[in-house]
C-alpha positions in Angstrom: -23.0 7.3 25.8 -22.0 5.1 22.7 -19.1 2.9 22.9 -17.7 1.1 19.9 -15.2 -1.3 19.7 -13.0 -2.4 16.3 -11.0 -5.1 15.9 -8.5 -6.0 13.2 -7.2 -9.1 13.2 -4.5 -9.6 10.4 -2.0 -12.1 9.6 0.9 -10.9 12.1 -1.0 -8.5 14.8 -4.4 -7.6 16.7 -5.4 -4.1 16.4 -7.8 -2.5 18.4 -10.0 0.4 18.9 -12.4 2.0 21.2 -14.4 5.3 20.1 -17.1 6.8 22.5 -19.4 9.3 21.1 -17.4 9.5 17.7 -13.9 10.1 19.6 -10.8 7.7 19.8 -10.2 6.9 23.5 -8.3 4.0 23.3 -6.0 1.9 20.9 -3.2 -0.8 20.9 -1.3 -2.8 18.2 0.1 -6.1 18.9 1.5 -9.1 17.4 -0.1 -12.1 18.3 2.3 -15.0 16.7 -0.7 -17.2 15.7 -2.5 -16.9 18.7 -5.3 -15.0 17.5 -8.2 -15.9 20.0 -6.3 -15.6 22.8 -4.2 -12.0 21.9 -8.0 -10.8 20.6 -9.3 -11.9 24.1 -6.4 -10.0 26.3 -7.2 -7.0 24.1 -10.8 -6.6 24.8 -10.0 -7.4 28.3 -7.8 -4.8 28.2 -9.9 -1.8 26.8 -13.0 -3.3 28.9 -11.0 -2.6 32.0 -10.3 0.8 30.7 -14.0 1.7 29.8 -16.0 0.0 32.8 -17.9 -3.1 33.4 -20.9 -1.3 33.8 -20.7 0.5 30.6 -22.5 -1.1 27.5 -20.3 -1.6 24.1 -20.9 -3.0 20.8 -18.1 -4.7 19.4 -17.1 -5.6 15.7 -14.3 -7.5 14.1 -12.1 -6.7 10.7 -9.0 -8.5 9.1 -7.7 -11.2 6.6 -8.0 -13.3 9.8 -10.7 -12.2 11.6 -14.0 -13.7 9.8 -13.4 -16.9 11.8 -13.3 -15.0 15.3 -16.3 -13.1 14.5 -18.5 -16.3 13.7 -16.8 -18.4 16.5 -17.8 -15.7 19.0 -21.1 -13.8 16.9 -19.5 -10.8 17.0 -20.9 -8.5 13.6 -17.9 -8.9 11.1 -16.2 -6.0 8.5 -15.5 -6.2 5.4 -11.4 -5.1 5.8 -11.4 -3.2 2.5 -14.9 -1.3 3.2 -13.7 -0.6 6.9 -10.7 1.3 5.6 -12.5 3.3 2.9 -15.1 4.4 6.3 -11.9 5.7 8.3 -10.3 6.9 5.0 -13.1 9.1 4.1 -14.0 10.5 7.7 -10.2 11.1 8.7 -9.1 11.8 5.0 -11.8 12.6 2.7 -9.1 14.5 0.1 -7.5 11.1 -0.6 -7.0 9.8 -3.8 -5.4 6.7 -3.3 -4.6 4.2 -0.2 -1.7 1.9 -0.2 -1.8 -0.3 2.6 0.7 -3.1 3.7 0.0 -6.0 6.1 2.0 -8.6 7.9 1.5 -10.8 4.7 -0.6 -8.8 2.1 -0.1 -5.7 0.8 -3.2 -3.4 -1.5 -3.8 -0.7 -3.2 -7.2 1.2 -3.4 -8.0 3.7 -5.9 -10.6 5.7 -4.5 -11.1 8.4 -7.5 -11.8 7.6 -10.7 -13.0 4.3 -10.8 -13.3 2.5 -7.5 -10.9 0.3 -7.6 -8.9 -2.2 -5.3 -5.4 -4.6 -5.9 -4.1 -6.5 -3.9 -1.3 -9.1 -4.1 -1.9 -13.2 -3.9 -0.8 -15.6 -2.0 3.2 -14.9 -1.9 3.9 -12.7 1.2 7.0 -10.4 -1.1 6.6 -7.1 -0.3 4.9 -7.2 2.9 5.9 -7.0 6.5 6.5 -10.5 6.3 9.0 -10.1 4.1 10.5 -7.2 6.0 10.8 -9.6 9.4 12.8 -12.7 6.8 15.0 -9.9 5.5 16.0 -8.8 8.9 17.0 -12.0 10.5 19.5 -12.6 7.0 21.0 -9.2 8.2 20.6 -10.1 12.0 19.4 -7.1 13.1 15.8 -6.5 14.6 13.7 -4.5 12.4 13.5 -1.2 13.6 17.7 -1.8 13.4 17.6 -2.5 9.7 15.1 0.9 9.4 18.1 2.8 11.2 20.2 1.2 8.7 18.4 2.0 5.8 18.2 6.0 6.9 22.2 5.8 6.1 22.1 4.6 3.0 24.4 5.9 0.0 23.0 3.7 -2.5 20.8 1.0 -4.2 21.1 -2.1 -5.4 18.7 -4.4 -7.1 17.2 -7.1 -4.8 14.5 -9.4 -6.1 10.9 -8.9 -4.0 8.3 -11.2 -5.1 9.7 -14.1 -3.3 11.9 -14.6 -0.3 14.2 -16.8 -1.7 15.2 -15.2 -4.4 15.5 -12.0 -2.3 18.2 -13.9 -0.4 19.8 -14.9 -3.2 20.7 -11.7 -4.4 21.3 -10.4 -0.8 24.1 -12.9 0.5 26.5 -12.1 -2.6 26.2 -8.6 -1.8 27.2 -9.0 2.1 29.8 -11.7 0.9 31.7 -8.8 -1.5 31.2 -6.6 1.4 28.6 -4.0 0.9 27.4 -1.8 3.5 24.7 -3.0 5.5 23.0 0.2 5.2 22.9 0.1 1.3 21.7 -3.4 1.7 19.2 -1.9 4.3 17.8 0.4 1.6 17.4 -1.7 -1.1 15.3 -4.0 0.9 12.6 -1.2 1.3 13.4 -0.2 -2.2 12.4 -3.9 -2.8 9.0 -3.7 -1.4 8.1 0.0 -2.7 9.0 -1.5 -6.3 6.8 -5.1 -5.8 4.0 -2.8 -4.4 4.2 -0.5 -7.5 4.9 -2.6 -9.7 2.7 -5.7 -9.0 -0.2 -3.7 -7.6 -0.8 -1.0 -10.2 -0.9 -2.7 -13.3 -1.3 -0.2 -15.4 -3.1 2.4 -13.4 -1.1 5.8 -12.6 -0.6 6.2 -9.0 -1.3 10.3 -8.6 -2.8 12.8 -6.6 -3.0 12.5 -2.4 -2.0 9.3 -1.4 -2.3 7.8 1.7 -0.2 5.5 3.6 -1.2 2.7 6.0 -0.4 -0.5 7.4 1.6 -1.6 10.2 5.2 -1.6 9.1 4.9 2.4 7.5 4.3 4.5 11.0 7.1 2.5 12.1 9.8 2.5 9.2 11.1 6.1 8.3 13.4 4.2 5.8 10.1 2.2 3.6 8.4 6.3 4.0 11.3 7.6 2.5 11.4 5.2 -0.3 7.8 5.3 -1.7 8.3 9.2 -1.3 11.3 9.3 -3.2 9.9 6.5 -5.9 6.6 8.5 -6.5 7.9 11.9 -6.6 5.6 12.6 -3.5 5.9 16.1 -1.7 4.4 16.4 1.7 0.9 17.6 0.9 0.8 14.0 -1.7 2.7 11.6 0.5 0.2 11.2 4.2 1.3 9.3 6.9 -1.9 9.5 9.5 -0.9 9.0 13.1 -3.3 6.1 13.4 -2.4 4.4 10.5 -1.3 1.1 11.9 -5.0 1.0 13.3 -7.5 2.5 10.2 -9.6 -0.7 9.8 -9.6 -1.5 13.3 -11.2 2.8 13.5 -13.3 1.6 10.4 -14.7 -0.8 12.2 -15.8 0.9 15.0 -17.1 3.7 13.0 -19.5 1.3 10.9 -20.9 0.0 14.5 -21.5 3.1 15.2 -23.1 4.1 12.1 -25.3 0.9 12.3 -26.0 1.6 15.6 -27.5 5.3 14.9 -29.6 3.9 11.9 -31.2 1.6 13.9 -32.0 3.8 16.5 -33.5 6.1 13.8 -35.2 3.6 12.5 -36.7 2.3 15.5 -37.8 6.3 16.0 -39.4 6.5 12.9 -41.5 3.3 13.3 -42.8 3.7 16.8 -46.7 4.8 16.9 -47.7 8.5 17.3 -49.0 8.9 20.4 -52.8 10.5 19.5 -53.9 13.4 21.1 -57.1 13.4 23.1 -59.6 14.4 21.0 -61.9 17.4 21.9 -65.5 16.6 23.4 -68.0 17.0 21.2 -70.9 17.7 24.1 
């Protein structure tokens, strides 16, 4: 029995994921509000109690912030981008295009064509980051402001690329009394265009295009809004279940992987054993 364990650590949350013989068994996503070590810890506690002390695992790590916890505890580390194109193309090998949003980076990944990734610099506009700022200025939680946002009659222009200035166009429009929900909207709005916008540079975002990221299986509002802004029907626009945790499943999967190749290799370079060879009295 092989058991693999992936582990995105991102800016905001811990993501993890346990696959035994090629199937998902387990998986949790959690913020860890800068304690990385310790939330990373608590998960693989977590899972190991679930799979068995006695049984043997390999574990790998993935994420903007996981590089240090893989060299401070020598676990194998991920590439974040490579991990997501290995769970892309074994969950969702007709995919054209990934667009992916963290807690405080956000990316886009052409995968036909030429192969191709974006991904925004060091200002977190347009991320979930910016999602959590925007929501305390309307003092609601987040999944309020997504309830919000799924009531909205219209949009208004609200500046993305910087907190700030997102605020600054926000508080005249809740000051002249606009509907929170409106407001709601064009916050999502706001991301979908920063995302589009900032990330594509030029190339056309067509064909199937899939959707990850933490803050997209939980916001029905941001879905609707990069549906609506790409012109996406439901066999272009994918939402996989899983896809707060695809690097995390990426991870696991290229354990695995490396895991089988060795094996093979270590097949292919053991000795024949030689047959006795027939007596010649």
């Amino acid at each position: 029995m092989n058991v693999n364990v992936g582990i995105d650590i991102g800016s905001t949350t811990v993501k993890i994921v346990v696959v035994r013989d090629g199937e998902i068994i387990h998986k949790h996503y959690e913020r860890h509000f800068s304690k990385v070590r310790e939330k990373a810890v608590e998960l693989v506690r977590a899972a190991r109690g679930l799979i068995g002390e006695d049984t043997p695992l390999r574990c790998s790590i993935t994420g903007s912030a996981g590089l240090g916890v893989a060299k401070a505890a020598d676990i194998d580390f991920v590439q974040e981008v490579f991990a997501t194109r290995k769970a892309v193309g074994v969950h969702v090998p007709q995919a054209d295009v990934v667009i992916e949003l963290g807690g405080e980076d956000a990316k886009i990944v052409f995968l036909t064509g030429q192969l191709e990734e974006r991904m925004n610099g060091s200002c977190a506009g347009g991320t979930g980051a910016f999602i959590d700022q925007m929501a305390v200025l309307l003092d609601v939680t987040p999944s309020e402001l997504d309830e919000l946002a799924q009531g909205a009659e219209r949009i208004y222009t609200i500046a993305s690329r910087c907190g700030v200035f997102a605020k600054s166009d926000i508080q005249p429009l809740l000051n002249e009394g606009a509907r929170k929900e409106d407001v709601a909207a064009s916050i999502f709005q706001a991301v979908v265009d920063q995302t589009v916008a900032g990330l594509t540079q030029g190339r056309e975002l067509k064909g199937k295009i899939v959707f990850l990221g933490g803050p997209l299986p939980f916001l029905m509002g941001l879905r609707q809004r990069f549906v609506e802004t790409l012109a996406l029907d439901g066999e272009h626009a994918i939402f996989p279940e899983d896809g707060d945790c695809f690097a995390a499943m990426g991870a696991a999967m290229a354990m695995g992987q490396q895991m089988a190749q060795q094996m093979a290799g270590a097949a292919q370079s053991k000795p024949a054993v030689q047959q006795p060879q027939p007596s010649q009295e």
